[in-house]
N, C-alpha and C positions, 0 to 999 in steps of 0.2 A: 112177503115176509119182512117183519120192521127189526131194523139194525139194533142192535144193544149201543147205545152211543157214549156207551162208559170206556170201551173197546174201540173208541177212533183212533188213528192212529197219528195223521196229518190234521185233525182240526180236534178242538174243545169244545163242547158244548156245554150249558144253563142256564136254566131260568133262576132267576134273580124272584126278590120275594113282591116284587113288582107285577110281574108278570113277563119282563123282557126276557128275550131268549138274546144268548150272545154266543156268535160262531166264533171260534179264533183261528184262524188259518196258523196254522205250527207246522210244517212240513218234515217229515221225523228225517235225520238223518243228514240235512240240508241247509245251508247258510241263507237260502234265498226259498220263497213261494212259488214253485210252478204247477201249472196246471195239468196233473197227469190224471193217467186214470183211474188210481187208487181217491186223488183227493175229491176227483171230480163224483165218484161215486160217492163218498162220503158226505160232498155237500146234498148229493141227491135224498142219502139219510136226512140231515140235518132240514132241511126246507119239508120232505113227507112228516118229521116229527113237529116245524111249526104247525103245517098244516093241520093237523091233527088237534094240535093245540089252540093255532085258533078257533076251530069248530067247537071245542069242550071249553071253551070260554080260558082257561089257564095263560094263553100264552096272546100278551097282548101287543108285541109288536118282537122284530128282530135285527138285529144288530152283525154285520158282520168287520170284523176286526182283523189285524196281522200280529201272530205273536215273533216278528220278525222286527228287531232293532231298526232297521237303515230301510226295508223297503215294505209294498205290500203285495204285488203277485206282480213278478219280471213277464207274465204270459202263460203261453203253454206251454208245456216241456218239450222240447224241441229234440230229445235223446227220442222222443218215441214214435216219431213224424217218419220214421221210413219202414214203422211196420205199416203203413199206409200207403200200401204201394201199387192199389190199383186204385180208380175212382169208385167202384163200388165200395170198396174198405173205408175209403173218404166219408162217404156218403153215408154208409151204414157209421161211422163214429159219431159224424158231427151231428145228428139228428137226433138223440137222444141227448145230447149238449144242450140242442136249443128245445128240446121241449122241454127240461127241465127248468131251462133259464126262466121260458115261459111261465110255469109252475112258479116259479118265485115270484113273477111280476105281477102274475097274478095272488098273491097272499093278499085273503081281507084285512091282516093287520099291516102297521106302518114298516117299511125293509128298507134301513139308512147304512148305508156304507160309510165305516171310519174311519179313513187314509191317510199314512204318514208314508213319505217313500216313492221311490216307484211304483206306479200302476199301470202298466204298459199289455199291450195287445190283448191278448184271452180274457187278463185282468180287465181290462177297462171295460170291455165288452160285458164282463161280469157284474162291473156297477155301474153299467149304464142301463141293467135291468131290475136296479134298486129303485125304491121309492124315494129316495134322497139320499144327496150324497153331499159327506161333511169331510175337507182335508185342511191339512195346518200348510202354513204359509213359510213353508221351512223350505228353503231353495232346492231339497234334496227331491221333495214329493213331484214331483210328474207324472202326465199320464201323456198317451197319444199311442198310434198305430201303426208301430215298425213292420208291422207284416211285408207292405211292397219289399223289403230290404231283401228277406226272403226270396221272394217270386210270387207272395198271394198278396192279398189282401184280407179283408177281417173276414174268423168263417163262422164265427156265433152271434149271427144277425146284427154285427155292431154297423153293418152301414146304415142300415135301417132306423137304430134306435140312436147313431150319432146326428144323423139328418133328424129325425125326432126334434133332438137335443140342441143342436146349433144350427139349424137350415142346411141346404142345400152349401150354399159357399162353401162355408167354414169347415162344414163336415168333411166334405169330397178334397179341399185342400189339406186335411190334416193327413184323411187316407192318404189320400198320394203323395202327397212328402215323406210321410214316418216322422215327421217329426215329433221331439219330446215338446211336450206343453207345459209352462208354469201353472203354479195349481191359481195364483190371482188372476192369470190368463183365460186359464179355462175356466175359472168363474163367471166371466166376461163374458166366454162364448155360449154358456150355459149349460156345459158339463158337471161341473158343480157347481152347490147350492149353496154352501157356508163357509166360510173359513176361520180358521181358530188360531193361536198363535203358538203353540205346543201340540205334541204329541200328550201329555198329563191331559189336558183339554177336553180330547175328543170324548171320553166316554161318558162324560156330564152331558158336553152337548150334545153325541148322540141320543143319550137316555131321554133328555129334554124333548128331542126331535118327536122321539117316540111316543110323548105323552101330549104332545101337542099335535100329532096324528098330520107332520109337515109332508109335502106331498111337491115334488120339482115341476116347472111348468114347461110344455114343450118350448121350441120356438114360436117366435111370435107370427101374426099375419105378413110382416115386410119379408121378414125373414125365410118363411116358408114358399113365399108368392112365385118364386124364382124356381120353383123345383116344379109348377106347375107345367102344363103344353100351350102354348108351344114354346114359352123362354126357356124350358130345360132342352129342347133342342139346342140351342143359340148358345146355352150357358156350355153344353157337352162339347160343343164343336171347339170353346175358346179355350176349356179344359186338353182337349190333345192337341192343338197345337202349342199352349206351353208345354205340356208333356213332352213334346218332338221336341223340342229346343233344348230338352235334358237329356233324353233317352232315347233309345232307336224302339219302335217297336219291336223289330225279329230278334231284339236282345232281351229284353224287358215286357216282355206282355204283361204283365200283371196290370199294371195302372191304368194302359187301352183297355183290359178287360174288363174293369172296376169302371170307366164314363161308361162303356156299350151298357153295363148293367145298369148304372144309373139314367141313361136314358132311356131305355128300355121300360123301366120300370119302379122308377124314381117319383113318380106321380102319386102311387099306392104303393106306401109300405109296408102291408101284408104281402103284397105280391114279390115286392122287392125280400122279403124277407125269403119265400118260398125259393125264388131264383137265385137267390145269395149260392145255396150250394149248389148246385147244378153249373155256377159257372166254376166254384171254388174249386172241386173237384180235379180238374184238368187240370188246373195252375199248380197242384198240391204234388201231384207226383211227374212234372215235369222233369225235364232234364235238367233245368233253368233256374229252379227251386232247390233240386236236389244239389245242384254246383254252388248253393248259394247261402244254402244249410251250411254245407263243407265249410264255408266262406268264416261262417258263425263259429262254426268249432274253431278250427284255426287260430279264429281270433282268442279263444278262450285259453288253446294253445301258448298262444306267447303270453297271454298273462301268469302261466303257469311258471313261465323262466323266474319270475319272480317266487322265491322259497317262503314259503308260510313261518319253516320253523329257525329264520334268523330273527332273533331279537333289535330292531332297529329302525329306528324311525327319521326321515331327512325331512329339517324342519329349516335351516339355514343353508342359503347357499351362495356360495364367492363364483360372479364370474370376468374372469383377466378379459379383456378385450372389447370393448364398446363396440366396435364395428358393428355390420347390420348382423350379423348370425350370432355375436356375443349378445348384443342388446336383446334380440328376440326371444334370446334361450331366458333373460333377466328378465325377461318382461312377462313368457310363458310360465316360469314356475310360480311369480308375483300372482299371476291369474289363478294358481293352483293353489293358493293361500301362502306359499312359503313368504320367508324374508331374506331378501335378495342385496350384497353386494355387490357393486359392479366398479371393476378399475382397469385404468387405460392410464399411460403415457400421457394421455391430451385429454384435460380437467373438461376442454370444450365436446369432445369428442365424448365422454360422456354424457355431456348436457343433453346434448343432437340427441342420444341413443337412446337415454331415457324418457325424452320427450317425444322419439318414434312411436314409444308404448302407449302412447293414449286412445288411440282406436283400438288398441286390441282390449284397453281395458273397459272401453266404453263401454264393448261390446258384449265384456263377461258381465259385469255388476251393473245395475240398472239403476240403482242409487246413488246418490251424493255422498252419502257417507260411506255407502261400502267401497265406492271409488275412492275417495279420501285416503281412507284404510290402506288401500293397494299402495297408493302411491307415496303412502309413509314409510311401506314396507322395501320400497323401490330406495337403494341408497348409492349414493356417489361417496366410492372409498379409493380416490385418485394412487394412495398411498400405500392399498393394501393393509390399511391398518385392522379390520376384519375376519381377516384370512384365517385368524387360529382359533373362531367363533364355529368356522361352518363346519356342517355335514356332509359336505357335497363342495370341491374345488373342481370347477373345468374351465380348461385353458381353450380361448377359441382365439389365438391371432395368426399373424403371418406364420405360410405353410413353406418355416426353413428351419430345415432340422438344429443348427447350431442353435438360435434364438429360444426355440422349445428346449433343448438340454439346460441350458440354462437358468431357464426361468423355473424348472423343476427341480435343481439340484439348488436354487433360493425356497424354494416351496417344500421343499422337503423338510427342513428345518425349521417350519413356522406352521404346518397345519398340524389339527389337534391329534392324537391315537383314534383310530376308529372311524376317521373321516374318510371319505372317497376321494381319490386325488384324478384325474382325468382329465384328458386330451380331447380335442371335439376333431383333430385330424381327420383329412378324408383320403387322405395318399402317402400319409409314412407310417413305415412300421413302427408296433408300439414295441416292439425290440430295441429299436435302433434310438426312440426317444430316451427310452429307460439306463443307456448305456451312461454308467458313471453314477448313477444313483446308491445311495447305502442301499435303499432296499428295493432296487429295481422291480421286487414283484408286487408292488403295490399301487402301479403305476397301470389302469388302464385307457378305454378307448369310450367313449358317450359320444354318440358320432350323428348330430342331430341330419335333419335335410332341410334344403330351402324349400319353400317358408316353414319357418317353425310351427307357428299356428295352423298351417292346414296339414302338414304330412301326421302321419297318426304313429308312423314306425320311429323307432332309434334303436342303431345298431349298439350293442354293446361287444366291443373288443376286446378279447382276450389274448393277449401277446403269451408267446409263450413261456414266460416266467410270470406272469400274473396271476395272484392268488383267487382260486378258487371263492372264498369268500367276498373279497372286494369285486369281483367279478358281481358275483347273485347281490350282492348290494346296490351294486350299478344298474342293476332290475330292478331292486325292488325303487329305488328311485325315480326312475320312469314310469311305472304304474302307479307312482302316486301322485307324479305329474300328470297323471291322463293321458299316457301315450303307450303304445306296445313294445315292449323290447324284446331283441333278438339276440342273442347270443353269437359272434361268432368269431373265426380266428382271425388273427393277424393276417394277410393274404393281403396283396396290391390288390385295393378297390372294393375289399372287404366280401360282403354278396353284393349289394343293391347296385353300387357301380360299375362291377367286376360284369356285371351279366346284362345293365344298361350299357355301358360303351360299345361291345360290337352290335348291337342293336341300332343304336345311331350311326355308329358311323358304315355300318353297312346300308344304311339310308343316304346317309350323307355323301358316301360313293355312288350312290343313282343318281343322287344329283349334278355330280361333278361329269358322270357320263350321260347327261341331256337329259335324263329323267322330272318331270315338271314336279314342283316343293305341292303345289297343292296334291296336284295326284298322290304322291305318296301317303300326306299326310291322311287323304282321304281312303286310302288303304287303309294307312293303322287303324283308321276309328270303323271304318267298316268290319273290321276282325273283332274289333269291341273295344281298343286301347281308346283312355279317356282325352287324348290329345294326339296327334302328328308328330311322329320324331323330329322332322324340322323345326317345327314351332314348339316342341320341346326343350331343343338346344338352342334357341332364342332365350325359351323363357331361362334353363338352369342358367346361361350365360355362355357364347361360343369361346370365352378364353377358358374358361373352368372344363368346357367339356375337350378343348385340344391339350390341355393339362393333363387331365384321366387320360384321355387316350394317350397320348405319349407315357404315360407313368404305365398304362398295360400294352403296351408297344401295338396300339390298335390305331393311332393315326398314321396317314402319310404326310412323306416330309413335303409334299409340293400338293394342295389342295384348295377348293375355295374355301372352307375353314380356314386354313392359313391365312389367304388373303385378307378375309373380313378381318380378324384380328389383328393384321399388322395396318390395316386401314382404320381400328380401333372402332368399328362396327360391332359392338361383342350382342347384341341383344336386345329383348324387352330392357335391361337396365341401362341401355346407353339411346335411346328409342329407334336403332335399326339394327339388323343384324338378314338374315333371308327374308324378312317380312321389315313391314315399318310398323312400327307400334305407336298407336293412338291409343291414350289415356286408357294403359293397360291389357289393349287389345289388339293382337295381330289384327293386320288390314289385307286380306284375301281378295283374291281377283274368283268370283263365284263361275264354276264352270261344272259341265257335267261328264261324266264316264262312264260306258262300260259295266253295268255290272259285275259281271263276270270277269272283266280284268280288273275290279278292284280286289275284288274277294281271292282271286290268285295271285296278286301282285302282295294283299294284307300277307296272307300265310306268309309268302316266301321274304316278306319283310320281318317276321317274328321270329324265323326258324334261328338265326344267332342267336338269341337271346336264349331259345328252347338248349338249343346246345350246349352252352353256357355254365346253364342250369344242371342240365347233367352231370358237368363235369364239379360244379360245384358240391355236387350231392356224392359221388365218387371220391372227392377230395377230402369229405370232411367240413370243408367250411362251415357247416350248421352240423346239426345234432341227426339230423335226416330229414327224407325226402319233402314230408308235410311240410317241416320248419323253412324248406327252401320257397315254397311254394305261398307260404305267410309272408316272407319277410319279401318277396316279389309282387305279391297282390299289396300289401299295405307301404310297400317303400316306393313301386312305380305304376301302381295303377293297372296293373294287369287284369285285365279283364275279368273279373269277379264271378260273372257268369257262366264264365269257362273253367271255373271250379282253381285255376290257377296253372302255372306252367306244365311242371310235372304232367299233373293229371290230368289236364289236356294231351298232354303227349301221352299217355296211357290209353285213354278214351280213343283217339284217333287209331293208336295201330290195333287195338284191339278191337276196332269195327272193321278193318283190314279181312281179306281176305288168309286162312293158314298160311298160305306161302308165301304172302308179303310181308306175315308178322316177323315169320323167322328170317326172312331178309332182314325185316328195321332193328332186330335183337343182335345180327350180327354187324 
């Protein structure tokens, strides 16, 4: 029965007086394009009506478009991923996906994809079964294949048609990283075919594309020769062993199961196509996948602390203190396109800091000129003369409360109405700063982590007289830096270190009573944690972690923490601390253990922290239990896969037998 397509509701369709047919993906109700099952069937209409069209000669090629501002399809809807909850429901979804895909690859007229945006997973996989594909050169459009991040890999043939597209290498490293690809990158790789320098652009040159009946070429012979037997042996083996160097298998299967399938059947990608589901399946309603969905929500969670409906945008921002955490935070929102002034005491001391920034700047902008840019925006204001410019004031120096009153009760009287004034504190009350302020409630807490650049969280502190507003401002300023913010109260240590210190330092007492630094460490990471509490408190720094713990009365007064500190061993940042650090890297003495006593020694090394947690969630500290559980997975790494503290503690009593649940509840 053919769809009325006057009646879509997610996409547009017509033919033009050409004969091009143009889909527009419009997702009704939606800021962004995903792939659910209303749109998916609609494009089902929309490809049976070319079809048709090009048999009665009318319809001489097609065009699919995003009537979406900023992106073109983020994937598949991932809200719908757990009515798939057996491998048959898997199985039975994803196969009417790909034969339809098929249907479109195969249209006798030209099918040019026209991307501005994100084009990531479901998506990409969707115009990698176009007949060409045209994106603009705007730094926003990428494409690539976050699925591992999940627990799967691609489940609409895209391994098959990205090996196609870029060989063997390029292909199976893009699946297994998830990483995002620039659109002049993946041109390179031979993902796409054109580039344009606008979105206005694309629909000339796709129309073009269409009249000139353009057609993308696979990879080439070098390119493909490697996917052949026996080097795709050779190549799969060198593929999991870097995998292993990232990831554990019994944590992470997705990406061992993405080589087994490409060596299996990697040679023929018909075949490889056929076996895509059959393996996808299992990965899809794992425990692993399902922990790791959660993981996605979450995150979508704390971008929600940020309010849609305050009016306000941080475009300028002062930060007091050059040191390494003040310079990082000036150099991180420089990256996020702000305009940054930075003031210190010591003219030199900013020099240092702002010229710390250049690998990080390197790293964002890939140009001379947009690097340029950055570092015009990067300004030395020794004098504070700035200050009543910005949107965003945060104070990151010595952590003494007198020095902070002060410098607040001058700042008070110099930043604009409506600016954020903020503390980057990680151990005093924003109470106790605020005292003596005109309008102490305006005073909050932006409590970044070390390194700036890799931690994705920042707590945002709410003292208990701090306004409501300046508060969700202090959000929305973080998500427009690219980071996730957390809400949470004033409390010694906040969440992320409140529920980190008896973690380590319940590690750090194994050590003090003969417990070996690697064993343990190798504890943690066998539980799933991404580092060793030992070589944790190396890397934050062993003075800053007997600091916290003393500030949450969790250190002891007589400890080999102590000692290394007053022997000024503090760490990676002084090059020794429990480990010696060579250029960046703990130096381990490689040894082996026990299975089974790591996997019981990891638990009982996590359980402070679970506890912690709890109490954090009982108190209030966050908003509830999820938010505890986000700002623990993205502020220390908690094992992602284990869906997060909480719910790992959930999970476990309630595989409990009845009569040990209601023991763990009591």
């Amino acid at each position: 029965m053919t769809t009325d397509l006057t009646t879509l509701k997610d996409w547009r369709y017509s033919v033009d007086m050409e004969g091009i047919a143009w889909a527009t993906f419009d997702r009704e109700g939606e800021s962004a394009n995903a792939l659910g099952r209303r749109p998916l069937e609609e494009l089902g209409a929309i490809i049976e009506a070319a079809e048709a069209g090009a048999k009665a000669g009318t319809v001489n090629g097609l065009v699919l478009m995003s009537g979406k501002e900023k992106s073109f399809i983020v994937g598949a809807d991932i809200r719908e991923f757990d009515q798939l909850d057996t491998e048959a429901k898997v199985m039975d979804g994803i196969k009417p996906v790909n034969a339809m895909l098929d249907r479109l690859e195969r249209l006798p007229v030209p099918v040019v994809a026209a991307i501005h945006g994100v084009c990531v997973g479901g998506g990409f996989e969707l115009i990698l079964a176009c007949h060409y594909r045209i994106a603009t050169r705007d730094s926003s459009t990428r494409v690539g294949f976050p699925e591992v991040k999940l627990g799967i890999f691609p489940g609409f043939n895209g391994t098959a048609r990205s090996i196609r597209q870029a060989g063997p290498i390029s292909a199976m490293q893009n699946m297994l990283t998830g990483s995002m690809i620039r659109a002049n990158v993946a041109r390179g790789l031979g993902y796409i075919d054109q580039l344009v320098g606008s979105p206005h652009e694309l629909r000339w040159a796709a129309r073009k594309a269409v009249q000139q009946k353009r057609k993308s070429s696979p990879a080439g012979f070098l390119k493909s020769a490697v996917g052949k037997w026996p080097l795709r042996g050779w190549l799969a083996g060198k593929m999991r062993t870097e995998t292993s160097r990232k990831v554990r298998e019994d944590h992470y299967p997705a990406p061992f199961r993405l080589i087994d399938l490409f060596e299996k059947h990697g040679g023929n990608l018909a075949s490889l196509k056929e076996a895509e589901t059959r393996a996808f399946a299992p990965l899809m309603v794992s425990e692993t996948s399902r922990n790791l969905r959660r993981v996605f929500r979450l995150s979508e969670l704390l971008k929600a602390q940020a309010p849609k409906t305050i009016d306000w945008k941080p475009l300028r921002v002062h930060v007091i203190g050059a040191g390494t955490m003040g310079a990082d935070i000036a150099g991180w929102c420089v990256a996020s396109g702000m305009e940054v002034s930075l003031q210190d005491l010591s003219a030199e001391q900013i020099k240092k800091g702002i010229a710390a920034q250049a690998k990080l700047l390197g790293r964002k902008f890939r140009t001379k000129a947009e690097r340029d840019a950055a570092k015009v925006r990067l300004i030395a204001d020794p004098a504070g003369d700035l200050v009543g410019r910005a949107d965003v004031v945060i104070e990151a120096i010595v952590e003494k409360l007198e020095i902070k009153q002060k410098l607040f009760a001058d700042l008070e009287t110099k930043i604009k109405p409506g600016a954020v004034m903020a503390t980057n504190t990680s151990s005093i009350m924003i109470e106790d700063i605020a005292q003596g302020l005109k309008d102490p409630g305006r005073l909050i807490g932006i409590h970044f982590f070390n390194p700036v650049a890799q931690m994705p969280l920042v707590e945002i502190v709410r003292g208990s007289g701090s306004r409501e507003e300046d508060v969700r401002k202090g959000a929305i300023f973080v998500t427009a830096i690219d980071k996730f913010p957390l809400v949470v109260k004033s409390v010694p240590g906040f969440l992320v270190n409140r529920v980190l210190a008896p973690y380590l330092m319940g590690a750090l007492s194994r050590l003090d009573k003969g417990e070996a630094k690697e064993k343990i460490d190798e504890a943690a990471r066998t539980f799933g944690m991404p580092m060793g509490p030992i070589e944790l408190a190396d890397a934050v720094g062993l003075d800053v972690c007997l600091h916290v713990g003393k500030i949450l009365k969790q250190a002891p007064d007589a400890s080999k923490l102590d000692d290394m500190v007053k022997s000024g061993k503090l760490g990676k940042k002084s090059g020794e601390g429990f480990y010696k650090w060579v250029d960046g890297r703990a130096q381990k003495t490689e040894k082996s253990y026990d299975p089974v006593e790591l996997k019981k020694l990891g638990r009982e090394l996590i359980e402070p922290l679970l506890v912690e947690c709890e109490r954090c969630r009982d108190e209030g500290v966050v908003e509830n239990a999820d938010l505890v559980d986000a700002g623990v997975i993205f502020g220390t790494g908690f094992a992602p896969f284990r869906g997060g503290p909480l719910h790992f503690r959930a999970a476990e009593n309630a595989a409990k037998p009845a009569g040990m649940q209601r023991a763990a509840a009591e």
